[in-house]
C-alpha angles and dihedrals in degrees: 000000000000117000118209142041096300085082097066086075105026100044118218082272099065102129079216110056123109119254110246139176120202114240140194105252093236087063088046126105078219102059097102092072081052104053091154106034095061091146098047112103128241131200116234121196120224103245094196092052084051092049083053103047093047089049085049088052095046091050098056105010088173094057081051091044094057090042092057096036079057093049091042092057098055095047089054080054104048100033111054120137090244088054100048090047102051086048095049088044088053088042094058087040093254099127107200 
């Protein structure tokens, strides 16, 4: 499953999203960015599952294509700025 707002477009199902696992910090090749958050939890992206993924995507760059023209649809169609603004607007209790 993805961590981050990404998600919030692409959904935990996207065939296309990198594989993570979320870590403590002080396990973390990053913690030193984080000196004072050592028990905050990162997520780290699986860089073999990337490497896969990309070479996925290289070997049929259509099948990626419609993947991402799906996807692309559905985010023009989520993400309009009516849209945003009347669920922000729900979201702080002004109804328009």
């Amino acid at each position: 499953p993805g961590f981050g707002g990404h998600i919030d477009y692409l959904h935990e199902d996207y065939p296309l999203l990198v594989d993570s696992q979320q870590v403590v910090l002080g396990n973390s090749p990053n913690e030193r960015m984080f000196k004072d958050q050592q028990q905050q939890k990162w997520s780290e992206a699986s860089t073999s599952h990337a490497g896969e993924l990309m070479a996925r995507v290289a070997a049929d760059p259509e099948a990626a294509r419609l993947i991402a023209h799906a996807r692309r649809n559905e985010i023009l169609e989520r993400f309009t700025a009516d849209t945003v603004c009347r669920q922000m607007a729900d979201f702080m209790g002004m109804h328009i």
